[in-house]
TIPA-908246 format. One line per field, with one value per residue (C-alpha): residue number from 1; residue in one letter; x, y, z. Coordinates in Angstrom, 2 decimals, m for minus. Layout:
BEGIN
pos NUM|...
code A|...
px X|...
py Y|...
pz Z|...
// end
This chain:
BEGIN
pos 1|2|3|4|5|6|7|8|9|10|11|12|13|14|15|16|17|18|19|20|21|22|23|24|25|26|27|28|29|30|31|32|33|34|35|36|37|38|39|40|41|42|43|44|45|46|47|48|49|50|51|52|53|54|55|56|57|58|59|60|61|62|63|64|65|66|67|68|69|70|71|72|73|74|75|76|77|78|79|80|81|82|83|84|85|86|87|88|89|90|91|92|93|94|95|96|97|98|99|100|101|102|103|104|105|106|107|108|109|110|111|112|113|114|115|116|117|118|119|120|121|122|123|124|125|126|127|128|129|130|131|132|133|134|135|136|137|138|139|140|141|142|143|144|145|146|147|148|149|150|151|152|153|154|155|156|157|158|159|160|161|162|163|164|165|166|167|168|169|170|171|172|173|174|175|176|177|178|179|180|181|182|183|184|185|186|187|188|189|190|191|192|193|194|195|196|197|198|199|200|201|202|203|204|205|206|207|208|209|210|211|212|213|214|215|216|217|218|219|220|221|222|223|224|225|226|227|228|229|230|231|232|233|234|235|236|237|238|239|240|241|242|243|244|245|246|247|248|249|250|251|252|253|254|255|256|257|258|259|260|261|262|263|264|265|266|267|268|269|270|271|272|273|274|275|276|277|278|279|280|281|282|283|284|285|286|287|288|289|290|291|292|293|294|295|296|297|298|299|300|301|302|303|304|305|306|307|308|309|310|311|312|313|314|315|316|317|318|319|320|321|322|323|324|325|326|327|328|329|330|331|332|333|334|335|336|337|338|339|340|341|342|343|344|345|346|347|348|349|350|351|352|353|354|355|356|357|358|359|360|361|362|363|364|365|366|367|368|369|370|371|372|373|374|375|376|377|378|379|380|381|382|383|384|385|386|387|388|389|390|391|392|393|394|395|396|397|398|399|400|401|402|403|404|405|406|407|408|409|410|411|412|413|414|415|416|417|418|419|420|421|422|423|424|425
code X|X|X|X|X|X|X|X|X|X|X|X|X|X|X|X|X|X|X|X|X|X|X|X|X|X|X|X|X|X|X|X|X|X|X|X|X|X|X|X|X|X|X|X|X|X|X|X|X|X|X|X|X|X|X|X|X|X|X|X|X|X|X|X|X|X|X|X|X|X|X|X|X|X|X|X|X|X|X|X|X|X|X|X|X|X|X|X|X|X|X|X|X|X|X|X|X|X|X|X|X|X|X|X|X|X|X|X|X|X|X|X|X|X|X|X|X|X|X|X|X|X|X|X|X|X|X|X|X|X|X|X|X|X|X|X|X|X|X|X|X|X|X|X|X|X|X|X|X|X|X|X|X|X|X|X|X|X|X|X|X|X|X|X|X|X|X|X|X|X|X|X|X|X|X|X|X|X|X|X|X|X|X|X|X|X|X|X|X|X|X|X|X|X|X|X|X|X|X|X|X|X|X|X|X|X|X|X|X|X|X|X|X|X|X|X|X|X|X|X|X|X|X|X|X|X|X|X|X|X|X|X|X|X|X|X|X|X|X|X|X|X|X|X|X|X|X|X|X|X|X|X|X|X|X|X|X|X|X|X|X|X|X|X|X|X|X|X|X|X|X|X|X|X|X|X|X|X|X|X|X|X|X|X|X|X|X|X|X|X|X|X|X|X|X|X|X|X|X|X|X|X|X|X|X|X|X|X|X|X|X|X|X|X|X|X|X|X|X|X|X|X|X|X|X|X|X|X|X|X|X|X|X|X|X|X|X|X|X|X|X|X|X|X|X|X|X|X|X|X|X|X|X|X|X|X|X|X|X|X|X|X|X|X|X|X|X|X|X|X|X|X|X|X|X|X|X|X|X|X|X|X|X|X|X|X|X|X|X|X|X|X|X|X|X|X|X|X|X|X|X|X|X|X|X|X|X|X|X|X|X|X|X|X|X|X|X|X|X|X|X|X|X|X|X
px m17.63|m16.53|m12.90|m12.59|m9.50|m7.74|m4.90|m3.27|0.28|1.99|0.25|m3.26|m4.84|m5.23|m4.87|m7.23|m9.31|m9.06|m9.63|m12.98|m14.15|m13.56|m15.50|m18.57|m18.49|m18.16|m20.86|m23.18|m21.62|m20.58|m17.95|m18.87|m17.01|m14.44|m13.64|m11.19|m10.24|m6.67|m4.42|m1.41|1.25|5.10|7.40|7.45|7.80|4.17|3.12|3.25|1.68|m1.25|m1.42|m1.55|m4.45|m6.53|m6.13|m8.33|m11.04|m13.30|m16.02|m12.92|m12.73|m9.16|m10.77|m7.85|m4.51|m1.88|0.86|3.94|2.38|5.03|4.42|0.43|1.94|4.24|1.52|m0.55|2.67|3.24|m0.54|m0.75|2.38|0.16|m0.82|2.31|3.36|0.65|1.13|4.98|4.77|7.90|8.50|10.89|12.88|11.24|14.06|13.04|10.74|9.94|9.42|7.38|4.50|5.04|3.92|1.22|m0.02|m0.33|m2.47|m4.64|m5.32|m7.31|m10.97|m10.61|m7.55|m8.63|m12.61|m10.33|m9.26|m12.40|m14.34|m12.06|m11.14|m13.83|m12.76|m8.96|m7.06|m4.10|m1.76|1.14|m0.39|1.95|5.55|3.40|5.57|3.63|3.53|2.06|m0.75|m1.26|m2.13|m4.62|m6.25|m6.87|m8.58|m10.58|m13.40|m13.88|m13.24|m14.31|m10.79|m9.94|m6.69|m4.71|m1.53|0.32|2.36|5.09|6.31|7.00|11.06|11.07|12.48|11.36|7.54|7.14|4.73|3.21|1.19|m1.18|m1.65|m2.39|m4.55|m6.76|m7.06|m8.51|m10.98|m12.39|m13.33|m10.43|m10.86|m8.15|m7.54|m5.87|m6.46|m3.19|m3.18|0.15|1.30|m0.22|3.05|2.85|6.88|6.96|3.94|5.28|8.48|6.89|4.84|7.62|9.59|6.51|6.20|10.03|10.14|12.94|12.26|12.26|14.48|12.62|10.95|10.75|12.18|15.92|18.37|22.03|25.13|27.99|30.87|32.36|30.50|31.84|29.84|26.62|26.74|27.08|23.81|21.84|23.01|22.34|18.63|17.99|19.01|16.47|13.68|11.42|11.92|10.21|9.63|10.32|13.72|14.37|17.54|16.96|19.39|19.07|22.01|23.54|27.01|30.59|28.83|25.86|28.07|30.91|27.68|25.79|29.47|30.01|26.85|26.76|30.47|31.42|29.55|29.28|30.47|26.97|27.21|24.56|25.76|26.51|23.30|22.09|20.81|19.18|20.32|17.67|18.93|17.57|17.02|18.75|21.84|21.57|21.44|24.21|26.66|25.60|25.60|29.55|30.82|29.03|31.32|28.51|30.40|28.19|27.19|26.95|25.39|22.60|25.02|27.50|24.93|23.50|27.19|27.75|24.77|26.45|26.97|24.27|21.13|18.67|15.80|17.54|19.15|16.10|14.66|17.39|17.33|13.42|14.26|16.77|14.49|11.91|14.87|15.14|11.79|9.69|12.27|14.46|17.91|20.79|22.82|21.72|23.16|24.59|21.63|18.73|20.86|20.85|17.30|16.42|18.29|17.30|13.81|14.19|15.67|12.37|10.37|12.19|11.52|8.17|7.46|9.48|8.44|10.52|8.15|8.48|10.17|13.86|16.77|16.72|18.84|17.52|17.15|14.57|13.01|13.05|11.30|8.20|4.81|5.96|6.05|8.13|7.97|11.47|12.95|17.24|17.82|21.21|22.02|24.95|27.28|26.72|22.81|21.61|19.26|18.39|16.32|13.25|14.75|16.24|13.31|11.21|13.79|13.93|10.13|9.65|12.40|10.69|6.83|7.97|8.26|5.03|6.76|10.15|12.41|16.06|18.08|21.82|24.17|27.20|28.38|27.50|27.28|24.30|21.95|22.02|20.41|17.48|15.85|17.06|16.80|15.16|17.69|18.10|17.99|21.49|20.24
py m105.03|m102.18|m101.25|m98.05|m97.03|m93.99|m93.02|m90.22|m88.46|m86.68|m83.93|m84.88|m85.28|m88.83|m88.77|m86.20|m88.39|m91.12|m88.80|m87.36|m90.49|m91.97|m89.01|m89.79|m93.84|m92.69|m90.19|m93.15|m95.24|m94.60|m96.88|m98.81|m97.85|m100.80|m100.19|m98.35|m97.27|m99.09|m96.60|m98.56|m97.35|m98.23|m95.85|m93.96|m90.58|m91.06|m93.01|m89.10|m87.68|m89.88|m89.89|m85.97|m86.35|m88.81|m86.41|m83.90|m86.12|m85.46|m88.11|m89.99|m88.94|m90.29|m93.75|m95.08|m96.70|m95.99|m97.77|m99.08|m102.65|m104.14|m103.03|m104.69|m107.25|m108.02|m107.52|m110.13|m112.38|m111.86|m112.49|m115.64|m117.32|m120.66|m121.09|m120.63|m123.28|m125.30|m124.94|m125.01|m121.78|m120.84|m118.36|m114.95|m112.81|m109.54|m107.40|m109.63|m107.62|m109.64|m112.92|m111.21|m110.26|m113.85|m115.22|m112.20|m113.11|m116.61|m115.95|m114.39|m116.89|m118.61|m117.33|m116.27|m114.28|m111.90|m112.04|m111.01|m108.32|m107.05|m107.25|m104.43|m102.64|m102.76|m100.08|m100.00|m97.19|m97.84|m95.04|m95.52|m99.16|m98.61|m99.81|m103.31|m106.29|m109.58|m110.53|m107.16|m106.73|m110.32|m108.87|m105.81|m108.46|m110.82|m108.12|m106.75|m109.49|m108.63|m104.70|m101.56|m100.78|m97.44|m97.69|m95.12|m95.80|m94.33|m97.14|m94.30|m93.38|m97.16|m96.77|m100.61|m102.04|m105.24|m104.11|m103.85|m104.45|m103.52|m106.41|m103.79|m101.44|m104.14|m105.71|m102.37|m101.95|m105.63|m104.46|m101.83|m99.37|m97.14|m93.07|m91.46|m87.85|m85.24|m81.87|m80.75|m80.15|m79.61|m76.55|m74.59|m73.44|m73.63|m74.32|m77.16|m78.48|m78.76|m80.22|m82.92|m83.74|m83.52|m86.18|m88.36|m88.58|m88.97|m85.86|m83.07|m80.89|m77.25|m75.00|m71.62|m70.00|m71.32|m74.55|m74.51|m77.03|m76.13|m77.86|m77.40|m79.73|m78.68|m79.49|m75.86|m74.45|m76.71|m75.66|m72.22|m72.40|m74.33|m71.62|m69.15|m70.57|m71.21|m67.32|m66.11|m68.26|m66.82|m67.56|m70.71|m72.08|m76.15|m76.70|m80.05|m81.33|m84.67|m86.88|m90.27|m91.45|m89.83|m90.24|m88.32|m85.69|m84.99|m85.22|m82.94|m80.03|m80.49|m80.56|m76.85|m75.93|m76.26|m74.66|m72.05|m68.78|m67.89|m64.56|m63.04|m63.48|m66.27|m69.61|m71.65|m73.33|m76.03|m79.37|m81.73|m85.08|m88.02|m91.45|m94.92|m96.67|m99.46|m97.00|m95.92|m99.34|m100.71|m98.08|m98.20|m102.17|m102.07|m99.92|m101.55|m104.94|m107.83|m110.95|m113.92|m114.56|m112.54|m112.87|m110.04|m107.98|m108.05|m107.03|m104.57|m102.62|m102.53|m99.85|m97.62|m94.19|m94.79|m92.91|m93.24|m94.39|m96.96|m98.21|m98.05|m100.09|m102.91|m102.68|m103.50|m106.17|m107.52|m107.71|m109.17|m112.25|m112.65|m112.19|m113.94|m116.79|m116.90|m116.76|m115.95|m115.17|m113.77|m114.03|m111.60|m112.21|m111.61|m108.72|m106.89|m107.78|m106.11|m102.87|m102.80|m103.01|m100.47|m97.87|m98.99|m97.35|m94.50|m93.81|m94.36|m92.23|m89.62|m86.31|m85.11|m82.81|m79.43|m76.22|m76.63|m77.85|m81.45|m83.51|m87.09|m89.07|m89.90|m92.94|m91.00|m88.49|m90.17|m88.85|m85.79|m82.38|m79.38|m75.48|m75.26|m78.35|m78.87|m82.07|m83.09|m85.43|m86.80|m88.62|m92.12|m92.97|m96.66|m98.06|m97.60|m94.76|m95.51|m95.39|m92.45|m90.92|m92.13|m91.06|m86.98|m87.10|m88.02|m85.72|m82.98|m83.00|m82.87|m79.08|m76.96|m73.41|m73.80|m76.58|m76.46|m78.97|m78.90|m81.50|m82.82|m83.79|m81.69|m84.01|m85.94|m82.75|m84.34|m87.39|m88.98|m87.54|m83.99|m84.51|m87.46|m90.14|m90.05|m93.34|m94.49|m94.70
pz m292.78|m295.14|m297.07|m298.20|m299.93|m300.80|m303.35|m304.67|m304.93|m302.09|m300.56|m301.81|m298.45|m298.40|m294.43|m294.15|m296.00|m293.61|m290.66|m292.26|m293.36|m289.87|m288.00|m290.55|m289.45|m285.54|m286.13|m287.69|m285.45|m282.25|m280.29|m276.84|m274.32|m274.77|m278.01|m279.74|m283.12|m284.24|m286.22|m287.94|m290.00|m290.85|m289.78|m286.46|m288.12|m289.82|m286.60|m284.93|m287.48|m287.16|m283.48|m284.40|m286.18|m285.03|m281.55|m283.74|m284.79|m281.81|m281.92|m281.22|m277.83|m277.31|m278.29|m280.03|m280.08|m282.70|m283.66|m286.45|m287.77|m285.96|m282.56|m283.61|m284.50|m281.62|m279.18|m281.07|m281.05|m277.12|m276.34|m277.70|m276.92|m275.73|m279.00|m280.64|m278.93|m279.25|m282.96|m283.09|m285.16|m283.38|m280.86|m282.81|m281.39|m280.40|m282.94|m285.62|m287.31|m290.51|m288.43|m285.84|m288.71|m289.94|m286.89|m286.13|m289.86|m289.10|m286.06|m287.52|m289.88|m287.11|m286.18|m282.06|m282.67|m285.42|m283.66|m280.39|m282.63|m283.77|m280.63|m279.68|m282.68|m284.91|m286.77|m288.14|m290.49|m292.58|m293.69|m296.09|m297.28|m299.68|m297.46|m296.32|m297.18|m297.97|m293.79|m292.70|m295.89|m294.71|m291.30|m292.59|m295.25|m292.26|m290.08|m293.59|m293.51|m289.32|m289.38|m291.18|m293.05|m293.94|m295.58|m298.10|m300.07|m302.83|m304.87|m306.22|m302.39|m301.97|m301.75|m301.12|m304.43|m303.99|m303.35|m307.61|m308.39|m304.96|m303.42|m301.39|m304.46|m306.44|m303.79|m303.48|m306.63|m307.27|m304.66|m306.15|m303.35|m304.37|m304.25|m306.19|m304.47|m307.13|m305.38|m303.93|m299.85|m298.50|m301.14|m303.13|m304.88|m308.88|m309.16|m305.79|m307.58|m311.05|m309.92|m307.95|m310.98|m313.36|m311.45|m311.29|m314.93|m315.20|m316.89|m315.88|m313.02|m313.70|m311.02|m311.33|m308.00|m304.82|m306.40|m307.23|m308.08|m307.62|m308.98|m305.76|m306.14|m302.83|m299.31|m298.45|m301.03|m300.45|m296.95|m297.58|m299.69|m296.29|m294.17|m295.90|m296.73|m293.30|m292.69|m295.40|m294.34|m291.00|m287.80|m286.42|m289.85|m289.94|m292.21|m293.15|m294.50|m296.29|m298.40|m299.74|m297.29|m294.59|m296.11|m296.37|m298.54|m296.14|m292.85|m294.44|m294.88|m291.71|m289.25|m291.55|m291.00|m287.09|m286.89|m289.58|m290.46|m294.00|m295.65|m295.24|m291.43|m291.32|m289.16|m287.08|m286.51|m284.21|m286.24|m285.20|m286.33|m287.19|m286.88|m287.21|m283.65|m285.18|m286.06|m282.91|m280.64|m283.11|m281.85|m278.62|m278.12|m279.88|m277.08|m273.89|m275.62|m274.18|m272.93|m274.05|m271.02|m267.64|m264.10|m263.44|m261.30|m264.09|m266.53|m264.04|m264.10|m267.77|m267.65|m265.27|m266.83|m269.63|m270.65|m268.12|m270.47|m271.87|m268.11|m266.67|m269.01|m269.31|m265.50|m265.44|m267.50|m265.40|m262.57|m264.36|m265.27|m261.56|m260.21|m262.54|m264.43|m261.29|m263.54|m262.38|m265.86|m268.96|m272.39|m274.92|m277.76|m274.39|m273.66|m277.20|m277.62|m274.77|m275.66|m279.58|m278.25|m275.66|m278.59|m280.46|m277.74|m277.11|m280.59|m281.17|m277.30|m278.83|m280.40|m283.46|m285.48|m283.26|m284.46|m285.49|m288.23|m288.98|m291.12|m291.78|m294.70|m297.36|m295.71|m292.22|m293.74|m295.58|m294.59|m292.93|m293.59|m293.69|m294.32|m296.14|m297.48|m298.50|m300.17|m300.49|m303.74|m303.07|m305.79|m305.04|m305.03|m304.96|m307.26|m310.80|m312.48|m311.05|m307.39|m307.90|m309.15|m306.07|m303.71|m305.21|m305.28|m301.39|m300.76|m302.68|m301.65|m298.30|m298.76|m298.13|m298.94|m300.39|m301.48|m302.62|m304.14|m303.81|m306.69|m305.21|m308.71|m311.84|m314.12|m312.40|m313.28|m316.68|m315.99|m314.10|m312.24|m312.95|m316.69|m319.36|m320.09|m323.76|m325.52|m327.96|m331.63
// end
């Protein structure tokens, strides 16, 4: 059994790394026929992006399942229920992410479930090793002495604050097997380049080129600048629009944007609008208003005039209740399980990384790519310097052509991470 890691800033290939690497091991070493090659990673954004690629590795030949951690790790949890039980490790709810991995961790502990693992997977790849928290590296480092890992990180696009230090960086590094990738993939633009690395190094970011940083006070003005970028850019190019937090500020731009044409003609434009599954099922659990308890017919009706993915999933559900447990009533918690989980799917099944205008956040963001990046820095930002630095940069190398970066407040240009903080004699 083998680890082979890979590190390196944004851009620097460290996925194609894993995807060459992985087609020399299948080319040594073929798969059987049952097995597969497990792909994990955290977020569904850079879930799609490896499915993407592991489609072009073609020793592969579809061979392989790829997944966030936590849908692994659920699947491990909902496989071994008997032994939960058996070893009162306690049975979590399916929306309880952190608990889930706890549990998945812990089976894995024991021999048959992580040699059930490996009979099927013996080789797995990590991407973004970076965003594990101490339960999910605890389910990679289990699978490690059974598996051929192939896992890449990068501690500075960790956004998690309370992953410093980072227990996988630090973990990979103790290893040893680390390959630290420099050579810049996703641009070869001097100015996106030397911004990126000027953040990095917490040094200020130079607007010059096809990098700009603009000071606009006024969401009327800021949007003016995203239309009008959007208008200069060629058609079919990917435009992102990506902010730290989809507040006042960035909602103010992006309802301009999609209504009102600017004084050079350019506008309205259609956006589409990234948000969080767990956004999402919030608003849409507060206006179905779930008594605490309700008999399947009742339950059935408070779907009518709902998306059909997510009705025919609760439905499915339902049936399953009566079918299989033979209940008659179902609670509120069952209920909002069932619909958080069925957002969860529809947004790992979906496909957001065609042509178009998105607006999303930072986090939403990580591990994709873009032709033409606008980040919007609003005026109230979370976190200290070091957050704030983290946030710009994964905002920033998203960009493979152009990037522009557009100040709510004026002031904020003078400090991190648009300028050095200077120290009080």
């Amino acid at each position: 059994m083998t680890i082979q890691s890979f590190s390196g800033a944004a851009g620097c290939g460290k996925t194609h790394q894993l995807m060459a690497n992985l087609a020399t091991r299948l080319e040594r070493h073929p798969l059987e026929a049952f097995q597969k090659v497990l792909a994990l990673t955290f977020m569904h954004g850079s879930r799609r992006r490896l499915d993407d690629r592991l489609g072009g590795v073609a020793l592969l030949r579809r061979q392989y399942e790829c997944t966030t951690i936590d849908g692994f790790a659920w699947r491990i949890v909902s496989r071994w229920q008997a032994l939960i039980t058996r070893l009162e490790m306690g049975h979590p709810r399916v929306n309880d992410y952190e608990a889930v991995c706890q549990v998945a961790a812990d089976l894995l502990s024991h021999d048959m479930v992580v040699r059930w693992i490996a009979a099927t997977y013996p080789i797995v790849v990590v991407d973004e090793a970076q965003d594990l928290t101490p339960n999910r590296l605890r389910i990679v480092q289990s699978m490690a002495t059974h598996v051929d890992l192939l896992i890449a990180a990068d501690e500075f696009q960790c956004l998690i604050e309370e992953l410093r230090p980072n227990p996988a960086c630090e973990w990979l590094t103790a290893i040893g097997q680390d390959a630290l990738l420099q050579q810049p993939r996703r641009t070869s633009d001097q100015n996106l380049l030397a911004a990126a690395g000027a953040i990095r190094s917490a040094q200020a970011p130079e607007s010059n080129g096809l990098f700009k940083i603009y000071p606009t006070p006024r969401a009327a003005l800021a949007a003016s600048f995203v239309s009008n970028g959007i208008a200069w850019n060629a058609r079919g190019n990917r435009v992102a629009i990506i902010t730290p937090t989809m507040g006042q500020f960035a909602l103010d731009i992006l309802e301009w944007v999609t209504t009102k044409t600017t004084g050079k003609g350019n506008g309205p434009y259609n956006i589409i609008l990234e948000e969080s599954e767990t956004k999402l099922a919030d608003a849409f659990i507060d206006g179905l208003a779930l008594p605490d308890q309700a008999t399947l017919a009742e339950a059935f009706t408070l779907m009518e005039g709902k998306p059909a993915a997510i009705t025919q999933d609760f439905v499915r559900w339902l049936e399953k209740q009566r079918r299989a447990k033979g209940k008659t009533h179902v609670h509120r918690e069952e209920m909002e399980d069932t619909i958080r989980h069925s957002f969860s799917n529809q947004r790992r099944l979906s496909s957001r990384d065609g042509p178009g205008i998105r607006a999303l956040t930072v986090h939403g963001a990580k591990n994709r790519e873009f032709d033409f990046v606008i980040v919007l820095w609003p005026a109230a930002i979370r976190g200290n310097d070091e957050q704030k630095r983290r946030l710009l940069y994964n905002a920033v190398t998203r960009a493979k052509h152009q990037c522009i970066v557009l100040v709510q407040v004026p002031r904020a240009m003078t400090s991190p991470p648009f300028a050095v903080r200077r120290e009080l004699a």
